[in-house]
C-alpha positions as MATLAB code, in Angstrom:
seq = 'XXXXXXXXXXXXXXXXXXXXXXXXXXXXXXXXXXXXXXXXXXXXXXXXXXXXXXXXXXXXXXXXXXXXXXXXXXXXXXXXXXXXXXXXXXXXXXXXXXXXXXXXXXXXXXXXXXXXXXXXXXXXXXXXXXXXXXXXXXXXXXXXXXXXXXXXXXXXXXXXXXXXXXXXXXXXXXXXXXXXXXXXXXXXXXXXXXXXXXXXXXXXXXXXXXXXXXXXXXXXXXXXXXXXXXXXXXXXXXXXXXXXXXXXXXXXXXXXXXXXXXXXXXXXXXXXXXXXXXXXXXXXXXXXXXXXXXXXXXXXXXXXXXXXXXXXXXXXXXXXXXXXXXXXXXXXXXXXXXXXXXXXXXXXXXXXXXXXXXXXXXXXXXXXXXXXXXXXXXXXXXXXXXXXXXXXXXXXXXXXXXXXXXXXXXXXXXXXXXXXXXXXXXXXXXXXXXXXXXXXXXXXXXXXXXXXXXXXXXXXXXXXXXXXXXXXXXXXXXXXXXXXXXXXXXXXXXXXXXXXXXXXXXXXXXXXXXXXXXXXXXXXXXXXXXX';
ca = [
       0.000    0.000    0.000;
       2.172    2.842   -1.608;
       2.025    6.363   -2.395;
      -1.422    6.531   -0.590;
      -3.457    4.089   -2.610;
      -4.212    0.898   -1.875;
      -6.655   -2.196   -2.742;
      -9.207   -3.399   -0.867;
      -8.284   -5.331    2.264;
      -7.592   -9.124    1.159;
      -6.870   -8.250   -2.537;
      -3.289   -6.976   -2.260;
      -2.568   -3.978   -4.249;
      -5.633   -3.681   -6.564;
      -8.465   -5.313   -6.305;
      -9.161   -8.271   -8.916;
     -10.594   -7.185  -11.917;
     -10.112   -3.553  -12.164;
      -8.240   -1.508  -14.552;
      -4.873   -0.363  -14.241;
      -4.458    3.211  -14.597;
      -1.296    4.806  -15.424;
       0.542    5.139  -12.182;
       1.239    2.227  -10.197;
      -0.582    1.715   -6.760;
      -3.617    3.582   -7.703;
      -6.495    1.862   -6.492;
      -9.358    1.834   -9.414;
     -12.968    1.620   -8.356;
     -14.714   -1.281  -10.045;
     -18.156    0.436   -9.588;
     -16.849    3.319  -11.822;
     -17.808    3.373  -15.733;
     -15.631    5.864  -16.797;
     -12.787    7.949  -15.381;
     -12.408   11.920  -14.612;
     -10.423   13.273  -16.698;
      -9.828   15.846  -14.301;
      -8.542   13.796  -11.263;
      -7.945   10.569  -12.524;
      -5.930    8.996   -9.730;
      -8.333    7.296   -7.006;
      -7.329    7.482   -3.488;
      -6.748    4.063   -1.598;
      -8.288    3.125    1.623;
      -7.371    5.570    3.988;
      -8.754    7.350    6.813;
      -8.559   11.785    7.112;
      -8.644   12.839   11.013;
      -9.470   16.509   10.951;
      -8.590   18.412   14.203;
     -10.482   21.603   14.742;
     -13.784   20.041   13.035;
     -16.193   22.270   13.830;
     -14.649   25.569   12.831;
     -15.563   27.376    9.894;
     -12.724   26.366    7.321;
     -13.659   22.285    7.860;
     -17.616   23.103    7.981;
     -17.351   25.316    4.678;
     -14.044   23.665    2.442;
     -12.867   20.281    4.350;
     -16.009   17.990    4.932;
     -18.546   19.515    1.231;
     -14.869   18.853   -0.506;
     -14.660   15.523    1.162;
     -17.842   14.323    0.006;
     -17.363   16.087   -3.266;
     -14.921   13.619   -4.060;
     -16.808   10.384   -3.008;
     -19.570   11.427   -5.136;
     -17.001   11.775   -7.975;
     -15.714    7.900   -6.891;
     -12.485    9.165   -6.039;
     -12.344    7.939   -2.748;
     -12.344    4.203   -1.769;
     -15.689    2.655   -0.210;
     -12.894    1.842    2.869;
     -12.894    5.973    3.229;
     -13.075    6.915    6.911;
     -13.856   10.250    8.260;
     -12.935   10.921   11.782;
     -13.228   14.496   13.926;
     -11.422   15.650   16.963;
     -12.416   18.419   18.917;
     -14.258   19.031   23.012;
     -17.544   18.617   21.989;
     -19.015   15.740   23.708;
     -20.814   14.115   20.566;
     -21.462   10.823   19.970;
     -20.642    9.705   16.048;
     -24.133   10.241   14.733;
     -24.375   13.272   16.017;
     -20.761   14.387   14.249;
     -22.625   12.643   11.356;
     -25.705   14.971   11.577;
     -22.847   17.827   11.632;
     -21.325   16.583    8.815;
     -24.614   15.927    6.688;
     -25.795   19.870    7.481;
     -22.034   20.994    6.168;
     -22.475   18.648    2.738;
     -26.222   19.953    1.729;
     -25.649   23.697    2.615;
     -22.061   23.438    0.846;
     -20.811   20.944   -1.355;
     -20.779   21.365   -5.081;
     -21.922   18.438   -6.342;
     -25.669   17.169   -6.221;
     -26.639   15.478   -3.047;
     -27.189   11.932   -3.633;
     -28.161    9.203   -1.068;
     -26.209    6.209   -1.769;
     -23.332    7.907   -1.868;
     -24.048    9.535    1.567;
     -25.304    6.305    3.227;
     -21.497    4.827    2.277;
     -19.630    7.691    3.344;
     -21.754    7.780    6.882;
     -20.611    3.952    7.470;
     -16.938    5.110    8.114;
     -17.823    8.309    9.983;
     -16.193    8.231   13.929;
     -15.865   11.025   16.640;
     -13.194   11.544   19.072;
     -13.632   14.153   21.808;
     -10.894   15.861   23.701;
      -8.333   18.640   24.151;
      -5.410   18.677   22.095;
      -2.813   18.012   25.644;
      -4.793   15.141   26.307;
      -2.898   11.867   26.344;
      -6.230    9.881   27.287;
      -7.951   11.515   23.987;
      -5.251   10.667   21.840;
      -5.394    7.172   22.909;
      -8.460    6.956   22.255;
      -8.192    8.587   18.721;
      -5.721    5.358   18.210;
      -8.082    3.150   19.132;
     -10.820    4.327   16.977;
      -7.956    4.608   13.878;
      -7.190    0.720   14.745;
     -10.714   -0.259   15.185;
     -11.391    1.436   11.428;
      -8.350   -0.089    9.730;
      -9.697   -3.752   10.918;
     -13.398   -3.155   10.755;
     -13.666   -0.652    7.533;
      -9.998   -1.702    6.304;
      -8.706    1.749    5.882;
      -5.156   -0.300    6.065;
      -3.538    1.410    8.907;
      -3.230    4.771    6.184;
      -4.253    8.138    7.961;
      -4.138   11.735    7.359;
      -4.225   13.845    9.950;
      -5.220   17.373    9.027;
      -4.587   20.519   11.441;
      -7.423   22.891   10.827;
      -6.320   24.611   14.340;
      -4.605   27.917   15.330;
      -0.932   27.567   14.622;
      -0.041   27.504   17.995;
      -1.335   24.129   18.908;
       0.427   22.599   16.039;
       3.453   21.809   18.278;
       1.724   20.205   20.775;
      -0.945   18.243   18.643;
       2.655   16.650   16.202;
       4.139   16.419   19.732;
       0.774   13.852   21.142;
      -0.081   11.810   17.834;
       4.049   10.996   18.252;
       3.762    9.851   21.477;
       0.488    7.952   21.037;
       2.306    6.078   18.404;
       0.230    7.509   15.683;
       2.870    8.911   13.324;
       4.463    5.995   12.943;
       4.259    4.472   10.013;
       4.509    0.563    9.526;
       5.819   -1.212    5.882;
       3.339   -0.231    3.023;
       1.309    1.732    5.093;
       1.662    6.231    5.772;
       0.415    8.595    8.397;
       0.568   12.462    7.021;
      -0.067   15.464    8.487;
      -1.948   18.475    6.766;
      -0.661   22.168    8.089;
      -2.924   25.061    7.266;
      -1.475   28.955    7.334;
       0.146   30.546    8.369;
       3.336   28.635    8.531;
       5.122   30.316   12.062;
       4.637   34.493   11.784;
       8.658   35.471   11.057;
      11.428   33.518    9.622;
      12.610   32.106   13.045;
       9.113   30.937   14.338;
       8.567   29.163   10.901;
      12.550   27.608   11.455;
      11.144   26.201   14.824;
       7.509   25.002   13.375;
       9.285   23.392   10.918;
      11.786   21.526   13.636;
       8.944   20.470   15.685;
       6.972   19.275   12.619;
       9.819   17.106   11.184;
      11.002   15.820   14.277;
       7.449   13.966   14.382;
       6.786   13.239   10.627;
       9.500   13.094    7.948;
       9.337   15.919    5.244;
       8.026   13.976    2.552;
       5.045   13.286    5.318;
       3.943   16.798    5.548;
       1.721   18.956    3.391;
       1.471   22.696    3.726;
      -1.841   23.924    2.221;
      -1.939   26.398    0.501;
      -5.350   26.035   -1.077;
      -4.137   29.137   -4.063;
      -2.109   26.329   -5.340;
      -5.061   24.256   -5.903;
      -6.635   26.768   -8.492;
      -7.296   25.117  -11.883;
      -5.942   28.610  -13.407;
      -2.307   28.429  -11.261;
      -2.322   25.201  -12.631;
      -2.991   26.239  -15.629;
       0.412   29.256  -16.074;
       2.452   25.935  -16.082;
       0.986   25.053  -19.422;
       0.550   28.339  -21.082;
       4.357   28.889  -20.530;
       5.684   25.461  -21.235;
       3.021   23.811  -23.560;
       3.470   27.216  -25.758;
       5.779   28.666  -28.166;
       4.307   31.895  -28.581;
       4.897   32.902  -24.766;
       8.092   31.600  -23.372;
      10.136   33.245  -26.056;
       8.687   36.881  -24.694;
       8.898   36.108  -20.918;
      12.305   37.929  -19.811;
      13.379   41.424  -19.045;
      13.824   42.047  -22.922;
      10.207   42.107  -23.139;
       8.420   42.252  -19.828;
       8.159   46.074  -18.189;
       7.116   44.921  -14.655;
       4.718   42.045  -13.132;
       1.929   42.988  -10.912;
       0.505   40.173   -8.682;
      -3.068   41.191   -7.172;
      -5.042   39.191   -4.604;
      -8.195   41.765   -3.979;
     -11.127   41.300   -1.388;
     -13.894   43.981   -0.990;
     -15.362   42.077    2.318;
     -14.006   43.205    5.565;
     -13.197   41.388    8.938;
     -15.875   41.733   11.344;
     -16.135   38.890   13.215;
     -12.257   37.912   12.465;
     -10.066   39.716   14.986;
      -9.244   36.414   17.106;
      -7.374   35.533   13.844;
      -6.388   38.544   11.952;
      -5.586   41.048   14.351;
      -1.824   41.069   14.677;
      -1.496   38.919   11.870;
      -2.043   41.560    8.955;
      -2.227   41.383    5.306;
       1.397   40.908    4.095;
       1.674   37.711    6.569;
      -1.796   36.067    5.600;
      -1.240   36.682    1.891;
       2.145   37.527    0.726;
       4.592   35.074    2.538;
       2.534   32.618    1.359;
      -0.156   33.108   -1.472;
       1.431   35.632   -3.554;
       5.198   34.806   -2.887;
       4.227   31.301   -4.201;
       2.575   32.940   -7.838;
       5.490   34.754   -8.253;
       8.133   31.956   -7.846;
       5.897   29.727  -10.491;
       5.378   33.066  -12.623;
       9.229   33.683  -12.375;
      10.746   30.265  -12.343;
      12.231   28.129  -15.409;
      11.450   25.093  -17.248;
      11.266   21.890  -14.896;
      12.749   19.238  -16.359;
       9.573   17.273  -15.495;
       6.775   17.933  -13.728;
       7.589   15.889  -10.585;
       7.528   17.502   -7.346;
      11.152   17.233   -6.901;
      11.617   19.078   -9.908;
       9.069   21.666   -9.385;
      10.292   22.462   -5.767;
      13.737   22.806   -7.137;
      12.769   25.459   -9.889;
      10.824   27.824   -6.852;
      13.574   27.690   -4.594;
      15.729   28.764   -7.333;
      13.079   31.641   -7.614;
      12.672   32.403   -3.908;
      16.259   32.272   -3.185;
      17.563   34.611   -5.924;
      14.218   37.649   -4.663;
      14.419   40.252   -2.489;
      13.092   43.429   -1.667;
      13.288   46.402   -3.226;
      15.214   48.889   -1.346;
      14.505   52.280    0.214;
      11.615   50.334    2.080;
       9.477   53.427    3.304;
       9.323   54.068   -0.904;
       9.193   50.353   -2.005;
       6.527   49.192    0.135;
       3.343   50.580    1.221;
       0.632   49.167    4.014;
      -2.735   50.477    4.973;
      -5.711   50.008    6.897;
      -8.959   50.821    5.431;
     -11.525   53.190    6.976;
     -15.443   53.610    6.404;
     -16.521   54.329    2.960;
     -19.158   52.551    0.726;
     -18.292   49.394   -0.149;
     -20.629   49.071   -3.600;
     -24.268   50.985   -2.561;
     -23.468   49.718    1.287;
     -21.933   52.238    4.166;
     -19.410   49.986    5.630;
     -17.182   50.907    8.836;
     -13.371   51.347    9.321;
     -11.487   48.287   10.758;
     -10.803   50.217   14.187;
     -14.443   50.237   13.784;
     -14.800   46.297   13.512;
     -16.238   44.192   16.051;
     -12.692   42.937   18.400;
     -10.053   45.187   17.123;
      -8.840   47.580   19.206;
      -9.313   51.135   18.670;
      -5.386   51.195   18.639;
      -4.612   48.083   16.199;
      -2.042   48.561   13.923;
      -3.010   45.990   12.013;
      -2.236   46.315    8.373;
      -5.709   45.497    5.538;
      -3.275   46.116    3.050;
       0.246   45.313    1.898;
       2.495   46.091   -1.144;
       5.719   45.048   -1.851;
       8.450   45.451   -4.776;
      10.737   42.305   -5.034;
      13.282   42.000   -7.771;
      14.726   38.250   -8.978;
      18.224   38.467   -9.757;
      18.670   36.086  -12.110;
      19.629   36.380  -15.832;
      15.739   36.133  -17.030;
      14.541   39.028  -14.891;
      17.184   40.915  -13.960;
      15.766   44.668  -13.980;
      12.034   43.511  -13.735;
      10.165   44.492  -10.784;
       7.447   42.649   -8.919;
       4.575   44.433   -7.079;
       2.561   42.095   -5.190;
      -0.380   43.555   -3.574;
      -3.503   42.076   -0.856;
      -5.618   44.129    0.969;
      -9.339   43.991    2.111;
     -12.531   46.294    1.373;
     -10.996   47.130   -1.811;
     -13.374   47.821   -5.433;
     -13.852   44.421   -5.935;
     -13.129   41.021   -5.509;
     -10.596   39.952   -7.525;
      -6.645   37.791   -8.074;
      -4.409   37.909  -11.347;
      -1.151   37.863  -12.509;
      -0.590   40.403  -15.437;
       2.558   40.667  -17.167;
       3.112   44.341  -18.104;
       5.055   44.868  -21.859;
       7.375   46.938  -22.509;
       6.502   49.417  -25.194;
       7.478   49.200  -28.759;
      11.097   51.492  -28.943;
       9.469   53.360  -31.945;
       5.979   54.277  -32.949;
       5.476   55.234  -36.908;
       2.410   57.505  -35.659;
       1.520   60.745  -34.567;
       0.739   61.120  -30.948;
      -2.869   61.795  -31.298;
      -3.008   58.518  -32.898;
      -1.707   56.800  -30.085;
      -3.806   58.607  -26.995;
      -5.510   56.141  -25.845;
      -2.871   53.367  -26.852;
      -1.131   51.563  -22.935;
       1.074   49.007  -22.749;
       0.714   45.180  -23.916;
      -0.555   42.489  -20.851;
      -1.250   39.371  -20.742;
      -3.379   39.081  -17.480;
      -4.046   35.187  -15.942;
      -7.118   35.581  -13.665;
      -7.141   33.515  -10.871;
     -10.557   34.166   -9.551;
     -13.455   35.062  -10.533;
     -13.840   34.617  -13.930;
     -10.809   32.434  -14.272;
      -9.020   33.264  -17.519;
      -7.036   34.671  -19.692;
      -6.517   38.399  -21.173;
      -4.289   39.503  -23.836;
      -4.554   43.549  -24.477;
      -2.543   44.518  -27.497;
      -3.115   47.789  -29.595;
      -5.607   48.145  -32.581;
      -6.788   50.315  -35.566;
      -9.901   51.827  -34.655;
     -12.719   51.487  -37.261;
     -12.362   54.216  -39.585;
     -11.262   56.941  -42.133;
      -7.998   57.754  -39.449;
      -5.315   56.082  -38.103;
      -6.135   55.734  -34.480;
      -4.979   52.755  -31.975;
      -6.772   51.756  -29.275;
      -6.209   49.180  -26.556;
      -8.537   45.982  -27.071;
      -8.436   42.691  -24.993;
      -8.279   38.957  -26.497;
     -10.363   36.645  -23.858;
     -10.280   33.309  -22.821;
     -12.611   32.178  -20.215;
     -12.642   28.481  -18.350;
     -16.269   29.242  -18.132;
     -17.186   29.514  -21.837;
     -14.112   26.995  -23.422;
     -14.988   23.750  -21.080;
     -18.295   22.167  -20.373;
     -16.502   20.751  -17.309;
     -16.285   22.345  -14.200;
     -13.287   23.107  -12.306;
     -12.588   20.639   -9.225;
     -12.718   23.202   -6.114;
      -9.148   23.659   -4.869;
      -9.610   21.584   -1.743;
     -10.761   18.753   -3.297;
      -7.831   18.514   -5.321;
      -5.510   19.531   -2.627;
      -6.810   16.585   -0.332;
      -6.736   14.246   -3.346;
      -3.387   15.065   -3.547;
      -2.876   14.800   -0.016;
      -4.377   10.787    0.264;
      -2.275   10.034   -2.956;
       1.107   11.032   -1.528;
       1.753   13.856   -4.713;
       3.027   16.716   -2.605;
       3.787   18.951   -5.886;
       0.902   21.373   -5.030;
       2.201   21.857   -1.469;
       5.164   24.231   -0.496;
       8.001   22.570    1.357;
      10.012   23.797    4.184;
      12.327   25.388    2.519;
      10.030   27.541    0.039;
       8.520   28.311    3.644;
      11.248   29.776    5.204;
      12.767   31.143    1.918;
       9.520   32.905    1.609;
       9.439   34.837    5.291;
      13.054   35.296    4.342;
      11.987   37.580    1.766;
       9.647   39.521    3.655;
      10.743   39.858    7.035;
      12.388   43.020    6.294;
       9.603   44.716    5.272;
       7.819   43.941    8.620;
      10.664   44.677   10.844;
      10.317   48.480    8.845;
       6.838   48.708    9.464;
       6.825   47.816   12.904;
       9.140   50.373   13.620;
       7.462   52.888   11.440;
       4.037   53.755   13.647;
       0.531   53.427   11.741;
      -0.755   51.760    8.427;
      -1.418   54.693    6.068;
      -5.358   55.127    5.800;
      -7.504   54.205    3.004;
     -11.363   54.553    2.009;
     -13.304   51.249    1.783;
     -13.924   50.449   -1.871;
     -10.873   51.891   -3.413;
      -7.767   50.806   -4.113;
      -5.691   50.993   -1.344;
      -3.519   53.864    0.682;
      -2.416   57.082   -1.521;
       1.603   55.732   -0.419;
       0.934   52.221   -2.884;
       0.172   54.427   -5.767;
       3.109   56.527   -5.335;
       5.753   53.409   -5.058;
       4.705   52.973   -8.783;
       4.598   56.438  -10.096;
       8.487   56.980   -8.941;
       9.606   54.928  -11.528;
       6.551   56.397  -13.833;
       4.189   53.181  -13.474;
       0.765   52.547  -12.667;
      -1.470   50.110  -10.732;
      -3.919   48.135  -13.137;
      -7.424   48.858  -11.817;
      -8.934   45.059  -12.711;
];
């Protein structure tokens, strides 16, 4: 029972009759008449422990996503669910839980049988996360599954749980013996963000983490990476001649990276406040665009190979120096956020009418190496901005001479190709052309491609392939300590400034951010895109 896939207990590594697919130890289900193209690899038996169950992210993303894939058959009938948290419920009642989360949430329809088989493997463990007597009995109920169900002694155990209890939740499932792993069998651990807060917290996660489970044994989500349109800049760039030639500093003016949100955080102090934008978006999100935006041909697509080609990114980026000109945060105050009055964050229910929090961050990074020497990055986040919105647009130079006279050119910008990430995932070319017409006048027009329109099938939702990934053992989705600490490598400097610098520079809800982002573009005579 390899690389997370197994066949049913009894049958050895597949089960008798089924159909190979194209990597070994796959397990294939029989009951299945024909396979998704999209996710074609089918998880083994296996059982997913989720600590922190009844928070939002599991409620919303982990439990609809899990069911999402049963009712595509990409999970085993063996498939265990199991939750850990204090309540005192019995498993049907976790079930009931669970059943609420999949009708109000998942994605795909609602259908009975497929239910009924997932509820069969369905277990609840209450406890605190320091309690030796809870994690023994979360090892009995795993043992009890693996004989009974015949999950086959494969588990996944995924932290949805404030970062601080991630020490001492690795530091239990060690000592209860359930992060050992026995021949052809696994035990993983899933780590959601942030990954520590500076460079040496993350150093010391990362020591803790490993010290329990070996590298290859832990998965860092970062559910951006899951996005059908990330995955898709690996094959406009290398399944394309016509971009790869034009993707260097002899071409490209600048790259803007953009992750927008026009909500704001009532309700989220507990985890934002002190946190800030540039630490819940840029170390990891945006940091991890721009390394597969920047980064060169893998030899293959394995996750070696991939890894290898970031950290070449990562390790060659750095900040943009003077800091107070080359960054910019801000915190956003009331405005109208579409027709809606909506309050500043000092405003918010829990933050403190003193919080320094930052709702927005902007940074300049350059990458020395010989493809984008010169090129500057600006990667932006920030919340209660004009809309919701994340893309990648390439900026062109322009062309070193125009045969026209200025008036014909007016209203002419610069080339971009644009990759939205969400919504509307897609992409936009904007080039120059002739107005319709007696004169000779050039206008900016956009080329479109949208997922929505080209394929009749729908994108898998990024957890579902992020778990998939997850039970199969392919961590090539999933940053690895080193990008990590690479990563808050990069930015650390820019919070040490602004936590010596006094308060975020205000901005009004539904713009675009504090007056000191525009001007660390216009210096060097640029402009922010306004998606």
């Amino acid at each position: 029972m390899t690389n997370g896939a197994a066949g049913p207990v009894g049958a050895g590594p597949r089960a008798r009759g089924t159909t190979p697919l194209a990597e070994p130890g796959d397990w294939v289900n029989p009951l299945r008449d024909k396979r998704d193209k999209r996710m074609p690899r089918v998880a083994g038996p296996c059982a997913v422990v989720i600590f922190g169950v009844t928070g939002d992210l599991a409620r919303k993303k982990l439990m609809p996503a899990i069911y999402d894939l049963a009712n595509r058959g990409l999970l085993a009938p063996q498939f265990a669910l199991v939750g850990f948290a204090r309540r005192d419920w019995a498993d049907e009642h976790f079930g009931d839980v669970v059943l609420e989360a999949v009708k109000e949430h998942s994605r795909t329809p609602f259908r009975q049988e497929v239910w009924d088989r997932l509820a069969e493997g369905i277990r609840f463990v209450h406890g605190d996360f320091d309690d030796d007597d809870a994690f023994a009995r979360l090892a009995d109920t795993l043992h009890k599954l693996d004989v009974d169900r015949g999950t086959g002694g494969n588990h996944a155990f995924y932290l949805s749980i404030p970062p601080a209890s991630f020490p001492v939740v690795c530091e239990k499932l060690s000592k209860s013996g359930l992060a050992a792993t026995t021949d052809g069998c696994w035990n993983r651990v899933v780590i959601e963000k942030p990954f520590g807060h500076d460079l040496a917290s993350a150093e010391s996660l990362n020591t803790v983490v490993n010290s329990v489970f070996p590298e290859s044994s832990v998965f860092r989500i970062d559910h951006y990476l899951g996005k059908e349109t990330v995955q898709n800049l690996l094959a406009l760039r290398f399944a394309n001649e016509l971009f790869e030639p034009v993707w260097n500093s002899h071409y490209v003016d600048h790259v803007q990276i953009t992750m927008a949100e026009d909500i704001g955080l009532g309700g989220r102090a507990g985890y934002y406040d002190g946190i800030g934008a540039a630490r819940d978006v840029i170390q990891n999100h945006l940091l991890q665009l721009m390394a597969l935006t920047a980064m060169e041909e893998p030899v293959n697509f394995s996750p070696a190979e991939l890894h290898t080609e970031k950290i070449k990114v990562l390790s060659s980026a750095r900040l943009v120096t003077p800091l107070d000109q080359n960054t910019s945060r801000g915190q956003y105050t009331a405005g109208w956020q579409g027709s809606q009055k909506v309050v500043g964050l000092l405003d918010e229910e829990g933050f403190s009418k003193t919080s320094t929090t930052e709702t927005f961050a902007a940074v300049t990074v350059e990458v020395d190496t010989r493809r984008w020497a010169g090129v500057p990055f600006y990667l932006r986040t920030g919340k209660r901005l004009g809309r919701r919105v994340t893309e990648i647009a390439l900026v062109f130079k322009r062309a070193p001479h125009l045969p026209f006279d200025a008036s014909m050119t007016d209203e002419l910008g610069q080339n971009a190709l644009v990759i939205r990430v969400q919504p509307d995932e897609g992409i936009t070319l904007r080039f120059g052309s002739k107005v319709p017409g007696h004169l000779m006048e050039v206008r900016d027009v956009n080329m479109d491609f949208s997922y929505g329109s080209a394929f009749a099938e729908e994108s898998p939702e990024a957890y579902e392939r992020l778990i998939l990934d997850v039970l199969l053992g392919e961590p090539s989705l999933f940053p690895n300590n080193e990008e990590v600490e690479l990563s808050w490598k990069i930015l650390d400097p820019a919070l040490e400034n602004w936590a010596a610098g006094g308060k975020p520079d205000p901005y009004e809800s539904g713009g675009w951010g504090p007056e000191s982002a525009f001007e660390m573009l216009r210096r060097t005579g640029r402009e922010w895109r306004r998606p």
